[in-house]
C-alpha positions as CSV (number, residue, x, y, z in Angstrom):
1,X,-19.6,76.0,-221.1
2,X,-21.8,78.6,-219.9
3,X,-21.1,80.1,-216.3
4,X,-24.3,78.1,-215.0
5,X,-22.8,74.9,-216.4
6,X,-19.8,75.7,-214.6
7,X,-20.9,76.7,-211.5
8,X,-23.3,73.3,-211.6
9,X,-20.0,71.4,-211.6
10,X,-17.9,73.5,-209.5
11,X,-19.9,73.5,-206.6
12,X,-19.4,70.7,-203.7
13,X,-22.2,68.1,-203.1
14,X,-23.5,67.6,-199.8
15,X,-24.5,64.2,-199.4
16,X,-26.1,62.6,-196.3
17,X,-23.1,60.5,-194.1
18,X,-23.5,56.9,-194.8
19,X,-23.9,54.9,-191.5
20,X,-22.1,51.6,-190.7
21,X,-23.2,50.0,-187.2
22,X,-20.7,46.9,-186.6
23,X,-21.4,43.7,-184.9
24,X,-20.2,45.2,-181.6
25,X,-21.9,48.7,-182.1
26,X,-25.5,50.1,-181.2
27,X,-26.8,51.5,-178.3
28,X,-27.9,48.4,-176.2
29,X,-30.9,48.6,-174.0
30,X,-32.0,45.9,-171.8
31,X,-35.8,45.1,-171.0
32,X,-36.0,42.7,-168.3
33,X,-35.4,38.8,-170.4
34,X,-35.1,41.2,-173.9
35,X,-32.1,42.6,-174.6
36,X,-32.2,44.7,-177.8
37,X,-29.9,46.6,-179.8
38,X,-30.4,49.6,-181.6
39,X,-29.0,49.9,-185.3
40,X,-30.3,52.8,-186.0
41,X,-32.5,55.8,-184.1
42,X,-33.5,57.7,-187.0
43,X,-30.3,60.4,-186.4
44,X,-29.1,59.1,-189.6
45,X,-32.9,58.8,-191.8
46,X,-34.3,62.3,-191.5
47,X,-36.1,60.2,-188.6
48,X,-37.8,58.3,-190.9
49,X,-36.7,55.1,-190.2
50,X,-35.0,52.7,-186.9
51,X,-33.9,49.4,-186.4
52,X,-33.0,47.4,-184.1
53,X,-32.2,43.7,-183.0
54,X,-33.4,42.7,-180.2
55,X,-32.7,38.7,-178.7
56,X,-36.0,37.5,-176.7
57,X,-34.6,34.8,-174.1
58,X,-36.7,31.8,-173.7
59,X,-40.3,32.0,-172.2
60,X,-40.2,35.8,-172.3
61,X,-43.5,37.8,-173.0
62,X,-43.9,40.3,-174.9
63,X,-45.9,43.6,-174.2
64,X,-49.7,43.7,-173.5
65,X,-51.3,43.7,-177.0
66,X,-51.4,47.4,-178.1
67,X,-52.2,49.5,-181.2
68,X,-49.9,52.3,-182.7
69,X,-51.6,55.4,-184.1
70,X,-48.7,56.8,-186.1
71,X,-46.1,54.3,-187.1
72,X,-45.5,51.1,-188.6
73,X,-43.9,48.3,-187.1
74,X,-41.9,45.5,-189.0
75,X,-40.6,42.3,-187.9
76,X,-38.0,40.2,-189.8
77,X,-37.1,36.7,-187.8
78,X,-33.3,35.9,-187.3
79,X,-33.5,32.7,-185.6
80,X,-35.8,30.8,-183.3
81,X,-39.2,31.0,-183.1
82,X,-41.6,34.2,-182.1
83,X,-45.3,33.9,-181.6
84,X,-47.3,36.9,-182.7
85,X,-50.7,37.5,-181.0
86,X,-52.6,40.0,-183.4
87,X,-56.2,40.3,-182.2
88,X,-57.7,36.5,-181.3
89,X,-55.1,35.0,-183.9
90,X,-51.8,33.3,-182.6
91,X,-49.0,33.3,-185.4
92,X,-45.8,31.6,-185.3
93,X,-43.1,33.4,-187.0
94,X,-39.9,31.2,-187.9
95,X,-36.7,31.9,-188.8
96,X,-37.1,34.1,-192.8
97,X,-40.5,35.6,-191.8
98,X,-41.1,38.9,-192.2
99,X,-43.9,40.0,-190.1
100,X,-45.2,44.1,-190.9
101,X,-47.6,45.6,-188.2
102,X,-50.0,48.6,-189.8
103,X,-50.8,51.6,-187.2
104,X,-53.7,50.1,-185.5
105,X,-53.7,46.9,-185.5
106,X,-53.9,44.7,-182.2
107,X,-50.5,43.2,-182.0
108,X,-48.1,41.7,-179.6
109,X,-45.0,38.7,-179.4
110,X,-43.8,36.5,-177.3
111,X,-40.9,34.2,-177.1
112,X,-42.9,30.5,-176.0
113,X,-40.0,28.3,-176.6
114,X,-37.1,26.8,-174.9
115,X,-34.2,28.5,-177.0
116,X,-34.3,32.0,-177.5
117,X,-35.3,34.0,-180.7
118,X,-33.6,36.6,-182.8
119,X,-35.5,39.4,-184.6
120,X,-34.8,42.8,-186.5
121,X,-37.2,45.2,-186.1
122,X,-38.2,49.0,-187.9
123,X,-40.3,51.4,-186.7
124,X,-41.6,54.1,-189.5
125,X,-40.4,56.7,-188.5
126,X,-38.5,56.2,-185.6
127,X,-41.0,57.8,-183.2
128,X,-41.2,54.6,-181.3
129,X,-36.9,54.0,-180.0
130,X,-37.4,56.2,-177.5
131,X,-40.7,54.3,-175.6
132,X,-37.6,51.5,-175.0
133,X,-35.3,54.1,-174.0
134,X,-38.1,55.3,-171.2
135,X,-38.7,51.8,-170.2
136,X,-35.0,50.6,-169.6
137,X,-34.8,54.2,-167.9
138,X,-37.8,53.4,-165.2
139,X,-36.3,50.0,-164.7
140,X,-32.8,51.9,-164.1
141,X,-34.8,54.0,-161.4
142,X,-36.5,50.7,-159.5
143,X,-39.3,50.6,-160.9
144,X,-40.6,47.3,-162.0
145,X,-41.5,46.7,-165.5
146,X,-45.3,46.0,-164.8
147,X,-48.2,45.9,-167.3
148,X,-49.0,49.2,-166.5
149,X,-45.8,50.8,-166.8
150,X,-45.4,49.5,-170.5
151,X,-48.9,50.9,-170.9
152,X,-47.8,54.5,-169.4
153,X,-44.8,54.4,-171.4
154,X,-47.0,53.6,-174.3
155,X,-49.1,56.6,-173.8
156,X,-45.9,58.7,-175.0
157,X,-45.7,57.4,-178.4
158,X,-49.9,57.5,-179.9
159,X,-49.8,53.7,-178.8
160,X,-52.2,52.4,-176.5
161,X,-53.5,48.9,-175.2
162,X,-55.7,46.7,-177.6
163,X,-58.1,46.0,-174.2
164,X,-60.9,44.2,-176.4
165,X,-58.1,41.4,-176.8
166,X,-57.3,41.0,-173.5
């Protein structure tokens, strides 16, 4: 074996840690009738990736319809039902459907029925965890959780209303 060969073998691999976020774990943020969970805020994917789960009660509504500029937004029904507005179209996602946003298209969800829904949801990358960290943080400070405060916080993350839908 030649002293490259050796020193191939001999030295230690570093290897990214593997994350495991139980049933009980992930940073919990709670959005007036949404209460989401975070499985992963990009700490662990080079920020390339999150995830979270987030359980929309009955009747909630979603955000105003808005556009992202820089990140992709995925949508992977648990349980229940979620309506998707994405432009003039209305889609009803059920329980197995996977629903993938690209950066700029019109999009927003809503919970219309009586029981509540279940989704996962990714952003790629990640840039977008933190918009629901500011949003739980201005409900924290008083502030109510009004059209235009989801539209301010918006402003942070290259996302902005879809206003021709509204």
């Amino acid at each position: 074996m030649s002293m490259t060969e050796e020193a191939k073998t001999t030295e230690p691999q570093t290897r990214p840690a593997v994350s495991v976020v139980g049933p009980a774990d992930g940073e919990t943020i709670v959005l007036g009738t949404t209460r989401m969970r975070v499985l992963e805020d990009g700490s662990h994917t080079g920020h390339r990736l999150a995830i979270a789960e987030s359980v929309l009660a009955p009747h909630t509504q979603g955000p105003p319809q808005h556009r992202h500029a820089r990140h992709d937004e995925g949508f992977y029904i648990l349980s229940g039902t979620v309506r998707f507005t994405v432009g003039n179209d209305d889609y009803d996602a059920t329980a197995g459907t996977l629903v993938m946003v690209p950066p700029g298209t019109p999009h927003t969800f809503a919970n219309v029925t009586d029981q509540p829904a279940v989704m996962l949801s990714t952003f790629t990358p990640d840039l977008y965890v933190q918009y629901f960290r500011d949003l739980q943080q201005a409900f924290a400070d008083g502030r109510p959780l009004t059209r235009q405060a989801n539209i301010e916080a918006m402003s942070h993350y290259a996302t902005e209303p879809a206003t021709d839908f509204d």
